[in-house]
C-alpha positions in Angstrom: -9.6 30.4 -11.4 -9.3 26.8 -10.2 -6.2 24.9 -11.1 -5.2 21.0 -11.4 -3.1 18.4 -10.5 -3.5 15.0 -12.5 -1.8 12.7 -10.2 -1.4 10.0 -12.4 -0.8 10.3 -15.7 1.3 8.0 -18.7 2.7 11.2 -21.0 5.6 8.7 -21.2 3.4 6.9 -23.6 4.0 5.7 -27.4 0.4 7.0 -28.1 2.1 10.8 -27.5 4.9 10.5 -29.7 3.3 12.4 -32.4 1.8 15.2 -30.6 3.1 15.2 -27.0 3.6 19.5 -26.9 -0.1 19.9 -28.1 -1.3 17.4 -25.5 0.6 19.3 -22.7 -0.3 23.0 -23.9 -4.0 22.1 -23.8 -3.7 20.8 -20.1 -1.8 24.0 -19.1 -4.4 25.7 -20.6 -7.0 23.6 -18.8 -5.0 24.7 -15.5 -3.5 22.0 -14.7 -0.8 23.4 -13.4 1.7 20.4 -12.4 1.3 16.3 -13.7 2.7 13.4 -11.7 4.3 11.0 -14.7 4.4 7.6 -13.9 7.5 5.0 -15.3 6.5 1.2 -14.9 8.9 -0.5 -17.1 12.6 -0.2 -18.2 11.6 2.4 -21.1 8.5 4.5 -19.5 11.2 5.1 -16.3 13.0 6.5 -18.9 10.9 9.1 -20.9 9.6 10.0 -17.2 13.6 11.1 -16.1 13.5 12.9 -19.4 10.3 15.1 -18.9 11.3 15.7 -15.2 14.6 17.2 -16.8 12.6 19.0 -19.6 9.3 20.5 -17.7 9.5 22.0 -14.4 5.6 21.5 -13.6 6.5 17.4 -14.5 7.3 15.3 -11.5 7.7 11.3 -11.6 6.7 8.5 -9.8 8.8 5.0 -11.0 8.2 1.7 -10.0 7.5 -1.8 -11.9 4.0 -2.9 -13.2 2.3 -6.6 -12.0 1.7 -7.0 -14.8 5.7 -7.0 -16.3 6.7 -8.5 -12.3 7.9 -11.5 -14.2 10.7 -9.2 -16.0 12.1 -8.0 -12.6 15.2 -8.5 -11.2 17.1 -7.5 -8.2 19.4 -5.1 -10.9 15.8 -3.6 -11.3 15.4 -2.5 -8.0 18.6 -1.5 -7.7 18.2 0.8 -10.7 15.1 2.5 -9.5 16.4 2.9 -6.6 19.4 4.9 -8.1 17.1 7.0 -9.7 14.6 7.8 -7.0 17.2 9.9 -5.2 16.1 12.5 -8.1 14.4 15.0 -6.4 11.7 15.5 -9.0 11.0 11.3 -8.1 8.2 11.5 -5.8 7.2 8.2 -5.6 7.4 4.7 -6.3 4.8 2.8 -8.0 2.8 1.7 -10.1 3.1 -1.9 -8.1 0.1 -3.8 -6.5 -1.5 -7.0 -8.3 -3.5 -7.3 -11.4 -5.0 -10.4 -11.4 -7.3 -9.9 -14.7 -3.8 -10.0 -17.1 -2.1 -13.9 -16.3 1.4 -12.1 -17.8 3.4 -12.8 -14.5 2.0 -15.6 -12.0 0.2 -13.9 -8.8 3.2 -15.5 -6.2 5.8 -13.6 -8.4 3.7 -10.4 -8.4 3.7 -11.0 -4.7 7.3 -11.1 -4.4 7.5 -7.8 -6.2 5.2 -5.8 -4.7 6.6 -6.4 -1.0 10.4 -5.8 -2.7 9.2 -2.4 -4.3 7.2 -1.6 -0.7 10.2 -2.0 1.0 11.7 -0.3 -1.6 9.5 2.9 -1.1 10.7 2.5 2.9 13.5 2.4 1.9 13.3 5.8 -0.2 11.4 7.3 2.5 9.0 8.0 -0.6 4.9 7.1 -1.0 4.0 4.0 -2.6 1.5 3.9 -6.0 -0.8 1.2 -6.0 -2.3 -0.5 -8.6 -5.2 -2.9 -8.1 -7.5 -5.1 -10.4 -9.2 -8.1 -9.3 -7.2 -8.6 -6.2 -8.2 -6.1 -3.3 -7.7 -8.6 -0.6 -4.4 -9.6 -1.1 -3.4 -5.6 -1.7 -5.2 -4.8 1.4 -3.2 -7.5 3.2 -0.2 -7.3 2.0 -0.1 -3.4 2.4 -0.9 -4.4 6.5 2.1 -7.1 6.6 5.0 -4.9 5.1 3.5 -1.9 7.4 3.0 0.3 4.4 1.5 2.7 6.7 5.1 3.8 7.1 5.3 6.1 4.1 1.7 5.9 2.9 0.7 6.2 -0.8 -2.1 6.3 -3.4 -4.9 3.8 -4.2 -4.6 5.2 -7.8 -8.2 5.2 -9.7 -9.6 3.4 -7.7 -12.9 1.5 -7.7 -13.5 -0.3 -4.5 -15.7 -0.1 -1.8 -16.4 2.9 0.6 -15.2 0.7 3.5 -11.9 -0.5 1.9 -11.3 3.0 0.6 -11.6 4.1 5.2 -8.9 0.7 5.9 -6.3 2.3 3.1 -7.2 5.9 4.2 -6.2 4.7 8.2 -3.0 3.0 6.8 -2.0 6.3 5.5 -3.1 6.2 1.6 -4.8 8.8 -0.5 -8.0 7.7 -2.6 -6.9 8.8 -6.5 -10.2 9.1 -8.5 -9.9 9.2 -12.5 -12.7 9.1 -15.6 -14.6 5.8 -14.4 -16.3 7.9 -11.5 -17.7 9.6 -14.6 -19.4 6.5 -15.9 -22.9 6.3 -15.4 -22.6 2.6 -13.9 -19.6 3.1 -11.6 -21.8 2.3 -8.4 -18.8 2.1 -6.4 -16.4 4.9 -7.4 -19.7 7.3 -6.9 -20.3 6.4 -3.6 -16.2 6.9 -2.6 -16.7 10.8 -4.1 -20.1 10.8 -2.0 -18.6 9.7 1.1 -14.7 9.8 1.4 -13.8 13.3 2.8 -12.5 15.6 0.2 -9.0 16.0 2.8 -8.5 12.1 1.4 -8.8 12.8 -2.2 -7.0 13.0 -5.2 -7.6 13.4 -9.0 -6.0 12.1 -12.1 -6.4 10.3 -15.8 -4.6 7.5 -15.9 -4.0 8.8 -19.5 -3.7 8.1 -22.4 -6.5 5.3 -20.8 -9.4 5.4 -19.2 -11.2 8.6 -20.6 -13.5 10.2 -18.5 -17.3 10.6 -20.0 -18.0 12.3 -22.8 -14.5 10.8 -24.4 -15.5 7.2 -23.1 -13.2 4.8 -25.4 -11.2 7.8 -26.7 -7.8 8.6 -25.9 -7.3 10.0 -22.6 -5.0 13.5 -21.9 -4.4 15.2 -18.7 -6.7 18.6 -19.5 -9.7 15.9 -19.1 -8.9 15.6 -15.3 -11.0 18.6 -14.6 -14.2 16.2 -15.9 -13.4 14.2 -12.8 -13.4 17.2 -10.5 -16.6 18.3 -11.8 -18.0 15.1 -11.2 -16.7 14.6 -7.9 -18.4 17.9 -7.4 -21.5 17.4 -8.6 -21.7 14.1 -6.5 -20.6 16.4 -2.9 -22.9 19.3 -4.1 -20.1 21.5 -3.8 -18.7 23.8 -6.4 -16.1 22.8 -8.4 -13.5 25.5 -7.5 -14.0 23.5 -3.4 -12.8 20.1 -5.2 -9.9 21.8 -7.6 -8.5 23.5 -4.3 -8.3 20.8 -2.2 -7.3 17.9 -4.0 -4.3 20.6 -5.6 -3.4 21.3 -1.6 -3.6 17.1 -0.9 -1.0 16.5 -3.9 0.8 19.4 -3.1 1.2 18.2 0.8 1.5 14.7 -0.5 4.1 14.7 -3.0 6.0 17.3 -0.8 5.5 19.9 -4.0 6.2 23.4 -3.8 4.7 26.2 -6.1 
């Protein structure tokens, strides 16, 4: 049977508290069989160490949001850093630019993002990036701080084909989630059409971002296989094809063993 790995996925959110167990029983009986948990602030980084501690199929990936770059410090940094040597830490992210919320001014998210790429050079450890409304200043920025060096994840992304083959040459993974399952995602489509399945990986972005039928709902990780069988359906290949290859990507990615 084909198993899962949601790559990105917020189980470190206040919209779990009530029922966390139940939402992770139903993706382990979904298959997923690991979940990458991402920390972006001072309290998510925290309820990630803790489910790394508590789950042995929960890994985490910790970083700062654009969106909070305006409440980062150098102590920040230095923090993460400290806890990245974890060796359930796989990652750091999610960072980038988000230029639809004005929380922190675009030349401070700028400053942050390069920090936490160094950061992840630093770490010898992959880079998440988050991107809305600004491709061209991720693209270039991810050029001038070489990110190429330790590669990462364009998580959900919804770009073009031909910026998804620039990111894939400088080393990055494409990370598809529930908007390639809306019927006027024009772009994220075409990327599961024509970005080769070796450069491809799955998630939820959950609790947000709820792949159709739950459009609007809340998200939970056991919805990732909707993604897979969407990307299948759009490649004409069966689903099981999709499952095992973006599971091996992760796996080879994150440096994950069974």
């Amino acid at each position: 049977m084909a198993s899962y790995i949601d790559t990105h996925v917020h189980l470190n959110a206040d919209q779990y508290e009530e029922d966390l167990q139940e939402v992770i029983d139903r993706a382990l009986q979904a298959n997923v069989e690991k979940m990458i948990v991402i920390g972006f602030d001072r309290k998510t980084i925290e309820r990630a160490m803790k489910l790394v501690e508590e789950y042995d199929f929960i890994y985490a990936v910790i970083g700062w949001h654009p969106v909070d770059a305006i409440d980062c410090t150098d102590e920040t940094l230095e923090w993460i850093e400290m806890l990245a040597k974890h060796p359930k830490v796989v990652g750091i992210g999610e960072t980038g630019l988000d230029y639809y919320w004005d929380k922190s001014p675009k030349d401070i998210q700028e400053y942050w993002f390069r920090k936490q790429i160094q950061l992840a050079q630093k770490c010898s450890l992959p880079i998440i990036i988050h991107n809305r409304e600004a491709t061209g200043d991720v693209v270039r920025i991810l050029h001038e701080e070489n990110a190429a060096s330790v590669g990462g994840i364009m998580h959900c992304y919804g770009g073009s084909v031909e910026t998804a083959r620039e990111c894939i040459a400088m080393n990055f993974m494409i990370s598809l989630g529930g908007p390639v399952t809306f019927k006027n995602a024009r772009q994220p489509k075409e990327v599961a059409k024509e970005i080769p399945l070796e450069h491809l990986l799955i998630e939820t972005d959950a609790p947000y971002l709820a792949p159709h039928p739950y459009r609007g709902k809340r998200n939970e990780p056991c919805f990732v296989l909707l993604v897979a069988e969407e990307i299948a359906r759009l490649k004409e290949l069966p689903v099981e094809d999709v499952a095992k290859a973006t599971t091996e990507n992760a796996k080879r990615f994150f440096g994950i063993c069974d």
